[in-house]
N, C-alpha and C positions, 0 to 999 in steps of 0.2 A: 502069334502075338500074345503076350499074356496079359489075362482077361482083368487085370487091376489096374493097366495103364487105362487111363481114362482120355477122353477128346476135350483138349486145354485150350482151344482157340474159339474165339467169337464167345465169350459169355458175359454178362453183364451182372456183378460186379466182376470185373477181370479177374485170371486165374492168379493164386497167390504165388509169395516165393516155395512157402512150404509145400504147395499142391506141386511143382515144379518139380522140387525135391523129391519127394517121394515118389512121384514117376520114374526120374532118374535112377531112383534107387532100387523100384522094382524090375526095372531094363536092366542095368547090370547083375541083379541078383538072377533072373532070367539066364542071361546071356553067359554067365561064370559058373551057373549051377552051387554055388554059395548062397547060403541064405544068411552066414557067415562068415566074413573070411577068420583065415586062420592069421594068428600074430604075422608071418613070415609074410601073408596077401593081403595084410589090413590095409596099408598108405596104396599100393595098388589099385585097390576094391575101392576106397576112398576118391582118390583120386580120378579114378575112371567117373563117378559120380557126380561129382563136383564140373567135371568138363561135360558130359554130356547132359548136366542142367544149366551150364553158362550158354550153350549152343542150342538148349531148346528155348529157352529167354530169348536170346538172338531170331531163330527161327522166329516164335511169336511174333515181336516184333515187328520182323520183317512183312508177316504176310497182310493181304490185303484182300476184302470182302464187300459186295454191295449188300450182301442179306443183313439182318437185322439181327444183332446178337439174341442169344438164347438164353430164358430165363432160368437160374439155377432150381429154386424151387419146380420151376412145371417141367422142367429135366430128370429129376427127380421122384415125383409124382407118376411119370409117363415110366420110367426105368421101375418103380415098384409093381405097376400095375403090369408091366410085360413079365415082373418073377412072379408078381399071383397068378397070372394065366399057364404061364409056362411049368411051373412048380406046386402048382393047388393050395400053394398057402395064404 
């Protein structure tokens, strides 16, 4: 999995279009091995993005939880405090 797609479900304020997007975008640039396409793979590379962030909107959506959303800042907070430990910085 690469380590830029983030966990988009249950947060309060809910996840954006843009946060969406750019998940999308990091799964196909992952999955193509492009971190560009080239002219001849742009509307491909495109398009593959655009579908697999109308289907992960969907997903959202769809799914359904009894826990109590998670707060972006103490997600946040707890995620820097695991790179000072893990990293010494």
């Amino acid at each position: 999995m690469c380590r830029n797609i983030r966990t988009l479900y249950n947060y309060d304020p809910p996840v954006s279009e843009e946060e969406v997007h750019a998940a999308a975008l990091q799964f196909v640039r992952k999955i193509s091995g492009f971190n560009r396409p080239s002219k001849a793979n742009e509307a491909a590379f495109s398009a593959a993005v655009e579908d697999i962030a109308r289907v992960s909107v969907r997903l959202l959506d769809s799914l359904a939880t009894a826990a109590p959303p998670k707060n972006r800042a103490d997600e946040v907070t707890r995620a820097r405090a695991r790179s000072a430990q893990r990293f010494g910085t």
